[in-house]
N, C-alpha and C positions, 0 to 999 in steps of 0.2 A: 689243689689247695683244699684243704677243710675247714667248716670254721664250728666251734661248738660252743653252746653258750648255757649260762645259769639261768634259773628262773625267776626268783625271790628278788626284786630289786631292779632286774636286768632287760626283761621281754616284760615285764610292767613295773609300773612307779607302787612300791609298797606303801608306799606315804599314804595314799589317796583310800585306801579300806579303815587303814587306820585313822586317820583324823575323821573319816564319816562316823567311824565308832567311840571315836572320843567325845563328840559334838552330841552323841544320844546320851552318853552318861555322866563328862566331865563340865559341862558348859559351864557349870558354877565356878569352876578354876579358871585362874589366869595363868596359865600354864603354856610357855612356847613348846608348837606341839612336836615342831619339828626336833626340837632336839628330846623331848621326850622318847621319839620314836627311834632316834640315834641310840638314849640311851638302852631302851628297851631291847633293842637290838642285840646291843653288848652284851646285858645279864640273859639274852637268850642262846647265845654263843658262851656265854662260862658256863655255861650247865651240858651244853648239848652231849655233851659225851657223857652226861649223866644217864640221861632219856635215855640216848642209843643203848648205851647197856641195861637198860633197864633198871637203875640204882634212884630214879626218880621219876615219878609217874609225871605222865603229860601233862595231865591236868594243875597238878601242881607246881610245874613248870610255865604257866602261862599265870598262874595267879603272881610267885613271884616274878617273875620278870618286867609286869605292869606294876608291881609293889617297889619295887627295887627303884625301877625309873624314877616314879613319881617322889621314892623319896633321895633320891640321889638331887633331886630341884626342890628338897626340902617339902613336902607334901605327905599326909601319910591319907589314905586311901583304907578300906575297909576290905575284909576279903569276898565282903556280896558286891562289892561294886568293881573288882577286878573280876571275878566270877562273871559279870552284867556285862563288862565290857570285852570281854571275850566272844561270850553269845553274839553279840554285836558285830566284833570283827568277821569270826566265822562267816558269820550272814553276810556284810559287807563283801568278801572275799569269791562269794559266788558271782559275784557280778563285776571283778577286773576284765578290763581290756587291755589289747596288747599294745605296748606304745605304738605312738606312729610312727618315732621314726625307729623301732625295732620292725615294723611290719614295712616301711618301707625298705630296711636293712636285710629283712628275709627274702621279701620280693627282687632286688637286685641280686642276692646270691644264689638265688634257683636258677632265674635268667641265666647267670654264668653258667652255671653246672657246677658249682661247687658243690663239695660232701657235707650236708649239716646234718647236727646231733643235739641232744641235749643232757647234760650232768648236772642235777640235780642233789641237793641235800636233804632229808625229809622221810616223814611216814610217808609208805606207800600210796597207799589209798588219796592222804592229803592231795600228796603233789601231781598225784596222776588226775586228780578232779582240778585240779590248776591250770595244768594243763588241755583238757579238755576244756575249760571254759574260753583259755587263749588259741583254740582252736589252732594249736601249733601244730598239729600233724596234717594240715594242710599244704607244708613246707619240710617239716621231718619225716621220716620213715620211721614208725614203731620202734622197727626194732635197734634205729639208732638213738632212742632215749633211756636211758639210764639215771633211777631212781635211789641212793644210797640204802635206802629203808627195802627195795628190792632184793640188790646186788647183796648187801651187810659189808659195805665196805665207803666209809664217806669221805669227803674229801677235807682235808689235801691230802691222804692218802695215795702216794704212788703207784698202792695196788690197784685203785679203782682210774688213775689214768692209762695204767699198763691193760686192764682188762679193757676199758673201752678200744685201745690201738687192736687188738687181738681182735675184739668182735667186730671191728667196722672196718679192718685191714688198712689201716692210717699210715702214714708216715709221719712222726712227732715232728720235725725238721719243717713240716711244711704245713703245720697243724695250728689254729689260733683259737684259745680259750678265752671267750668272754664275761667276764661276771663283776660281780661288783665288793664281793668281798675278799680285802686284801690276803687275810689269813688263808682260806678255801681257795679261793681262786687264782690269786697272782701268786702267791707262794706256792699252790698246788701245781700249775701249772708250771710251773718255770722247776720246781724240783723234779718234774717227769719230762724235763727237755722239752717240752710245748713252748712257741707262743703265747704270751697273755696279755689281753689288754683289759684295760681296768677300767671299770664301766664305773667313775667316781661321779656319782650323782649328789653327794649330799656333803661335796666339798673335804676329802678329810687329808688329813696329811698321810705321807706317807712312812711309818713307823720307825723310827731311829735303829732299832733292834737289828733290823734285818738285812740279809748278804743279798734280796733277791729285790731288784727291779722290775715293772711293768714293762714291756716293750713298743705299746702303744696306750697312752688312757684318754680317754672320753669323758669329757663334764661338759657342763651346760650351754659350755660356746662351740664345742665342737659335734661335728654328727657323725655318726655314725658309718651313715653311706658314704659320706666323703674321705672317712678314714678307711671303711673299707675297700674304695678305690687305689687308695696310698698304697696298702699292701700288695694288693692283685701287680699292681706297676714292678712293684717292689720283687714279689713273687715269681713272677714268670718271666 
């Protein structure tokens, strides 16, 4: 059994960088942060294929998408204090930890000897400093983490699920992708014949639009390690 998981959202709470940087530069707003941060999210995924191709600089990518939010809750924001609160996040971001129950979820799947990996969406450099700060390759092997901004190929992308089976010699049939965004992850996964289970941390529905179901999902009353018990049962 393999099990591979996201980063952003999934092996840490992203909430947690970001509301420490809203609290340095928004505190005057009464602004729920959480859904701010939902929004933020979003206008950071309508653009990303922007970035990736290079049709829109990064930096101007992070002004609006804190722009967009705030004013998606009716708020409009300056562009030195989207600028401020970036600085901010950035900073904030060197010092996530990895959830517990993600760090108790790796430590049971080493124990078994499952195959773990990680797919990642992101500039290189970024996510490879994310990583290291989650000190995830205490549990991964190198060369089973893949980077989008590396590879040039992001997800949901079926070439970038086809290329990791290739590199880690997987069997997708017995393969489970974890992540928490529906588009990238449960649709990526489930259109490359993987497993996916949907790490729904921030409550959201599941999109009308779409032919593709989760197989397993995780939110706030369920864990992790208990559902990867489920499967292994399930599995062998």
């Amino acid at each position: 059994m393999n099990l591979l998981l996201d980063v952003d959202d999934t092996l840490y709470d992203q909430l947690t960088p970001f509301e420490n940087a809203y609290r340095r530069v928004f505190s005057h707003y009464d602004v729920p942060i959480d859904q701010l941060f939902i929004k933020s999210r979003y206008y950071s995924d309508e653009v990303f294929d922007l970035v990736r191709d290079s049709k829109m600089d990064k930096h101007e990518m992070h002004i609006y998408r804190i722009s967009k939010a705030f004013a998606h809750l009716g708020y409009t924001i300056t562009r030195e204090e989207a600028q401020l609160f970036q600085s901010y996040y950035e900073e904030m971001q060197q010092k996530i930890e990895l959830a517990p129950e993600m760090e108790e979820l790796l430590n049971e799947a080493k124990s078994q000897g499952l195959t773990l990996g990680i797919i990642t969406n992101g500039p290189a450099d970024h996510q490879a400093n994310k990583i290291k700060q989650l000190k995830v390759k205490e549990w991964v092997e190198e060369d089973n983490i893949f980077i989008s901004g590396e590879v040039g190929i992001s997800k949901p992308n079926t070439e970038l699920f086809r290329l990791v089976e290739k590199e880690m010699g997987i069997d997708r049939e017995r393969t489970y992708y974890v992540g928490d965004s529906f588009r990238n992850d449960v649709v990526g996964a489930k259109m490359a014949g993987w497993n996916a289970v949907w790490l729904n941390r921030r409550g959201h529905d599941i999109p009308t639009d779409t032919e593709y179901l989760p197989d397993y999902t995780i939110n706030g009353q369920s864990s992790p390690l208990y559902l990867l018990r489920r499967i292994q049962a399930k599995d062998f």
